[in-house]
N, C-alpha and C positions, 0 to 999 in steps of 0.2 A: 412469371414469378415462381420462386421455387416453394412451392408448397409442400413436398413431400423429397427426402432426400435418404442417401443409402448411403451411413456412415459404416466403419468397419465393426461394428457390434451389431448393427439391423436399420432395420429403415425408421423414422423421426416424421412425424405429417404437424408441421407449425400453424401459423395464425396471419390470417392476413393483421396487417398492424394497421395503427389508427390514419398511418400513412398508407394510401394500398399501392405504393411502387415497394415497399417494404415486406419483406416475410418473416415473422420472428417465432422461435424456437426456444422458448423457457423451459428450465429445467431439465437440462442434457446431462445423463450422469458422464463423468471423466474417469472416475474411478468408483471400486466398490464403495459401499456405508462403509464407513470406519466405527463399525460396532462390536459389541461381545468381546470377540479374540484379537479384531484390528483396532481396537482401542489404545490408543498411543503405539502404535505401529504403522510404519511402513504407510503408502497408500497401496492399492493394489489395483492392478486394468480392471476397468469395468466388465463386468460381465455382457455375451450374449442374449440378445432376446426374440423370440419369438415375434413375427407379425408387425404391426406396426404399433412404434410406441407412440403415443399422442405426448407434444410436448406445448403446451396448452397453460400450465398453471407454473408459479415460481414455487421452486424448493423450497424443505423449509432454510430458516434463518440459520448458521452456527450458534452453537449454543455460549453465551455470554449471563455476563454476572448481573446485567441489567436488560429488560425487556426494554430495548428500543420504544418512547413513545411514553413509558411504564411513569418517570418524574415528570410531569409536568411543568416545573419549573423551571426544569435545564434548558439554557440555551437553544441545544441543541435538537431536540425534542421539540418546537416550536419550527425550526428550523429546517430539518433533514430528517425528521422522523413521526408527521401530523398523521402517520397513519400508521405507524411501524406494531403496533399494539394488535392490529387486525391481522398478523400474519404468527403464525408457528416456528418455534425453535427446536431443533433437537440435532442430535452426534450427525445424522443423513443429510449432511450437507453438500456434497463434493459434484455440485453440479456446472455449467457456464448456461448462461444466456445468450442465445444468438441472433442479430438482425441483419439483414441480408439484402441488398439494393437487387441483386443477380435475378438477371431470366435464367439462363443456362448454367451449367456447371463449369462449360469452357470458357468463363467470361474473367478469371483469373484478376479478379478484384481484390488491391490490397488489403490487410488487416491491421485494427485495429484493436488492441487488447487490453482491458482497461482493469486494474488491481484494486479495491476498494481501500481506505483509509480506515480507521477507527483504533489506531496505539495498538493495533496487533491482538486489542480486547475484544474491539466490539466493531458494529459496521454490517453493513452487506452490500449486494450486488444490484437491488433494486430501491434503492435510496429517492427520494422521490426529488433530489435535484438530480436525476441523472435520466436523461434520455434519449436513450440511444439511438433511438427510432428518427432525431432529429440530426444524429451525426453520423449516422449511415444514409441519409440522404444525401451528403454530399459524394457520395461515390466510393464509402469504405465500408467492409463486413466489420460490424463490432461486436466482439465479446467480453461480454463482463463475469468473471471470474471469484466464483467461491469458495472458501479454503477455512481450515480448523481454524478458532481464536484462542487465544488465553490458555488457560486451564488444560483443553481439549487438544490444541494448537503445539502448545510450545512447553509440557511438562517437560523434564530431564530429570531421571531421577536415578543412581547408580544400579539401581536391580531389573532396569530396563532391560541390559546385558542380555541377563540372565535368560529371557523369553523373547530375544530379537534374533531373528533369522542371521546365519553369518553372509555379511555383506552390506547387508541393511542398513540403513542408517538409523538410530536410537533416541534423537531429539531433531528437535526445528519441524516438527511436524507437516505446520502449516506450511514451512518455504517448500517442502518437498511438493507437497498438495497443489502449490502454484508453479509448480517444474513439470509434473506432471502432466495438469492442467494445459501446458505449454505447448509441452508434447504430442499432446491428444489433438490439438490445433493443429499443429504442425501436420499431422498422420489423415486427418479428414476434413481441414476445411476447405478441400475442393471441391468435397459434396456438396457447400454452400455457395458456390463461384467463388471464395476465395483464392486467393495466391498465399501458398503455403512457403516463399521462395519473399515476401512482401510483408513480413511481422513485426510489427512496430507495439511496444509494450508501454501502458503509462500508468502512473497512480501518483497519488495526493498522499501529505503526511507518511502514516503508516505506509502506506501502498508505494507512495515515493521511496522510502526506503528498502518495499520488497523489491522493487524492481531493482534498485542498485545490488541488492545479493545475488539477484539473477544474471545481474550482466557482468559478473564478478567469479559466477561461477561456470566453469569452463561443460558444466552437463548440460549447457544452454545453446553451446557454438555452435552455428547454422544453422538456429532456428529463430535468434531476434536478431535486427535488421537495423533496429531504432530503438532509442529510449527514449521518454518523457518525463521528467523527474520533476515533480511539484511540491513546493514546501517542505523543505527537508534534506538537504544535503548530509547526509555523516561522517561529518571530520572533524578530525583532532586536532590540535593545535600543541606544541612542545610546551605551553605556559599552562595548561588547564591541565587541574587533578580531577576533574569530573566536569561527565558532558553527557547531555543526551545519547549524543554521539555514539560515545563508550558501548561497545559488547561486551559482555563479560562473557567468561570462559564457561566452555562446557561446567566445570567440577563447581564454578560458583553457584549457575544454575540449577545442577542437584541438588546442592546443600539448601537454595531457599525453597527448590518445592519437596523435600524432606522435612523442612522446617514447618512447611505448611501444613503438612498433611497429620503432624503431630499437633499444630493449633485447631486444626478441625478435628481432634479424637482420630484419627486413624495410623497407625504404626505400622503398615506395613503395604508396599503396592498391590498387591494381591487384592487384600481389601478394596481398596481405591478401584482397580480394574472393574468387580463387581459390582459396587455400590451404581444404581440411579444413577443417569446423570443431573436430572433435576435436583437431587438430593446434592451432589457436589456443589451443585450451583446456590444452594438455598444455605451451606456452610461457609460458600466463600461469600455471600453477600453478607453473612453475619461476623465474619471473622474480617470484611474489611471494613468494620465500624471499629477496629483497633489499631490495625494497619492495611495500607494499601499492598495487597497482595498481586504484583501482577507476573504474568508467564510472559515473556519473550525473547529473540536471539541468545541464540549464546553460541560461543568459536566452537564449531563441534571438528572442523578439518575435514569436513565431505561437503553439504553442501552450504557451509559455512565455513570456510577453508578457512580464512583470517579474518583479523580486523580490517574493518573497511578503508579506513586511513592507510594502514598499510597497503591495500590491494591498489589504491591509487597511486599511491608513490613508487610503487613497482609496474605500474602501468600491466596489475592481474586483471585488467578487463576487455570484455569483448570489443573489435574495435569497428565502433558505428557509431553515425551521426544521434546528438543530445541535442533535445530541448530544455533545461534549467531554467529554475525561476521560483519564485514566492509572493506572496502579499506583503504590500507595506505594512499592512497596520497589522500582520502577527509579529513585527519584528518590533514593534514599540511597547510593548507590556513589558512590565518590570521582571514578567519570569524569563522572558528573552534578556533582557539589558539585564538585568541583578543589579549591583548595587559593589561599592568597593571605596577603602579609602585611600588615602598616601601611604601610607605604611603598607597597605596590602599592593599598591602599585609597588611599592620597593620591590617587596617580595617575589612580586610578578618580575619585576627585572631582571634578580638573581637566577632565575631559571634559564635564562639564555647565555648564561656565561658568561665565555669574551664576546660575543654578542650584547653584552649589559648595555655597556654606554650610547652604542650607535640607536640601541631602542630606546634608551631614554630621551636620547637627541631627536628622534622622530615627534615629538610632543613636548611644551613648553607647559609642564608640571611640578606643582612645588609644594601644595596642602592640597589639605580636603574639598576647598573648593572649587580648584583645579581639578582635582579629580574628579569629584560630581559633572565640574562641565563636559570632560570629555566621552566620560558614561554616558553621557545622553545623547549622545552620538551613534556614531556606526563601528569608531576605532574597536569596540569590543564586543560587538551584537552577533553572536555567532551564525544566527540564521544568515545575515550578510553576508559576510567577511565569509562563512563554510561555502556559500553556495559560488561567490563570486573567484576565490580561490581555485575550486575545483575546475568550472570553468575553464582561468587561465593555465591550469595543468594539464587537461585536457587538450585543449588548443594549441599550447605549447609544442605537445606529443604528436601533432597534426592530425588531426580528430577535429572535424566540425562540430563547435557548441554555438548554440542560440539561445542566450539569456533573457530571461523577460525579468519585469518588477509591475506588478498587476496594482493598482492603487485607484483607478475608479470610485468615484462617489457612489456607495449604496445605503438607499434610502431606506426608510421605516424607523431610525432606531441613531444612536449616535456609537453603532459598532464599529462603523470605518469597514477599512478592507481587512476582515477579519479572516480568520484560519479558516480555508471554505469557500471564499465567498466568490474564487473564480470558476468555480464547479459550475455554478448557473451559467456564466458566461461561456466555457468552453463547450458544454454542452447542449447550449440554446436552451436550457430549459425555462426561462425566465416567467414560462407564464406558470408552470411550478407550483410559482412561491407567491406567499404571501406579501412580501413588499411591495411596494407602489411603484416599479421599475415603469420607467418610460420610455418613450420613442428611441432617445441618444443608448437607452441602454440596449434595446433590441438592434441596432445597430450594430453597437460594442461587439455584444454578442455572436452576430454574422461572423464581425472579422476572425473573433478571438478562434470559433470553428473553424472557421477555413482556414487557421494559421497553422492549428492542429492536424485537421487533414492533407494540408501542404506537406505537410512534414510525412504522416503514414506512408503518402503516393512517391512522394521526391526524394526525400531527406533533407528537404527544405522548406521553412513554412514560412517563404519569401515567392 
């Protein structure tokens, strides 16, 4: 086991894990604190250190507008965060978690690198359905990866310019944080017995879509291997005027956290830069009791080159084997399906042109309740229809993609396979959680890992 290991900043002495074929390594910085002067700047190499550093305890949290754990009532808090209240937040986030199957360092084990979800707001790396320690037994190093959120994460603000180094990039904070991140893998996880030549990247939600920026953006080529894109595909469609989807532009994103920063009394970044960060955190939880304020993507043309839709269609991505997929039952909530009548189905026609009629002719439509029936279908459910599209473009392009649709019975509750709910299963963590998971589920589970690690080792999780 490798207990003690000599990255390019100094030597790391870990833990044996609750597995002892396992050695894990919490709290590995990637890059400097992004404090004082690197506050909304740049990441920067981690510094040198002296001796050995003990990597022993998890970092703190990124700082977000809600303390993980903090509502009780949420969902999700219940769910992914029964203990998140016991840990610390603040700006010194920018570390990875490392677990390690490896005796030696020659043992060139693939990796496995996993991006946390939480809308780009909130989330971390040690979520308590995530354990890694069960999915590096199957024979892959996994790191989980933490990066700026919100606020901290994804400000853009025009006077950025002003105090960014020339060359630097000025917004998307966090994506850099996880390019980075990436990097630093890439540079030393042969310390770990990983194969640095075998990087396979995945994330849920949020994180499903950091990874599409990554494989998107050309500062990545020949260092990811594979994607894993869960819940979340981001694409456009020629009929929709707004979509999750949608990035907006750098200049959009200025303008709302300028806007912001005048709803919380402050006029000017300079301020901001200095202020607390708890104090930032303790205005935006007050200021989104009026509106939901949140910070994420915008097209900045570095490491956000374009919109996502766009980079598909011109086939701007790395070209390596996909796994795609989602839960059924995130795709049946009305905020998924919405709602639409005849009249707005015309309208929706009009937008394809001389295309009009042949879409009309695809569906035998004629009032409102015609159109309610086909709403409740799939014909308009963008989680589907994005993920499965991308897919066959991909494939098209001769690109191996593997789709999944995850929809398992999970007990406790009449959530269904909600947003989340294959995280226990890909990760084996099932004994976790609080639901009454049984025998067929700890099965499920097995597979749904090994489908996962198929894929890290092959590029196939067949």
């Amino acid at each position: 086991m490798l207990r003690e290991v000599q990255v390019k900043n100094g030597k790391l002495r870990g833990l044996v894990g609750n597995d002892p074929r396992i050695a894990v390594f919490r709290g590995v910085p990637y890059a400097k604190p992004p404090v004082g002067d690197l506050r909304w700047q740049a990441p920067q190499p981690a510094e040198d250190w002296d001796g050995v550093r003990p990597c022993y305890e998890y970092a703190d949290m990124a700082m977000m507008r809600e303390h993980p754990g903090e509502d009780a009532s949420d969902f999700y808090t219940k769910e992914l965060h029964p203990v998140g209240q016991y840990y610390s937040m603040s700006e010194d986030c920018l570390y990875v978690n490392v677990y390690t199957p490896a005796e030696t360092v020659t043992d060139k084990i693939p990796v496995f690198v996993y991006i946390h979800g939480g809308g780009l707001q909130d989330g971390y790396s040690y979520e308590v359905e995530f354990d890694p320690e069960r999915v590096a037994r199957k024979g892959v190093v996994v790191v989980m990866v933490s990066y700026r959120l919100g606020l901290f994460g994804f400000l853009a603000h025009p006077d950025l310019k002003k105090i960014t180094p020339q060359g630097a990039c000025d917004s998307n904070f966090g994506i850099q944080d996880q390019s980075m991140a990436l990097h630093w893998i890439h540079d030393n996880i042969a310390a770990f017995g990983g194969d640095p030549e075998q990087i396979v990247i995945c994330g849920q939600s949020a994180g499903s879509r950091s990874v599409q920026v990554q494989i998107t953006n050309g500062k990545n080529e020949g260092i990811v291997k594979g994607a894993i894109i869960q819940s979340g595909v981001s694409m456009l469609f020629g009929d929709e005027d707004f979509s999750m989807a949608r990035i907006p532009s750098k200049a959009e994103q200025e303008q709302n956290c300028v806007d912001f920063l005048k709803a919380i009394g402050i006029e000017d970044l300079e301020t901001a830069r200095k202020m607390d960060a708890a104090e930032l955190m303790r205005r935006l939880k007050e200021a989104w009791k009026e509106k939901r304020w949140t910070f994420g993507l915008s097209v900045d043309g570095d490491f956000v080159p374009e919109d996502l839709t766009t980079a598909y269609f011109k086939d701007h991505m790395l070209p390596i084997p996909l796994i795609v997929g989602l839960c059924q039952g995130e795709t049946q909530s009305a905020f998924i399906k919405g709602n639409m009548t005849y009249e707005q189905y015309l309208a929706k026609a009009e937008k394809y042109g001389a295309e009009k009629e042949k879409f009309l002719s695809l569906q035998k439509v004629e009032n409102d309740a015609d159109t309610d029936k086909l709403i409740s279908g799939d014909a308009f459910n963008n989680f589907r229809s994005a993920s499965r599209v991308f897919c066959e473009l991909r494939s098209a392009a001769g690109y191996p993609v593997y789709y999944y649709i995850f929809d398992h019975d999970i007990p406790g509750d009449d959530a269904g396979s909600f947003h989340g709910s294959e995280l226990w299963f890909m990760f084996d963590s099932l004994g976790n959680s609080w639901r009454p998971f049984e025998g067929k589920h700890y099965d499920l589970a097995r597979q749904v890992v090994s489908y996962w690690t198929n894929f890290v080792k092959t590029g196939n999780p067949n």
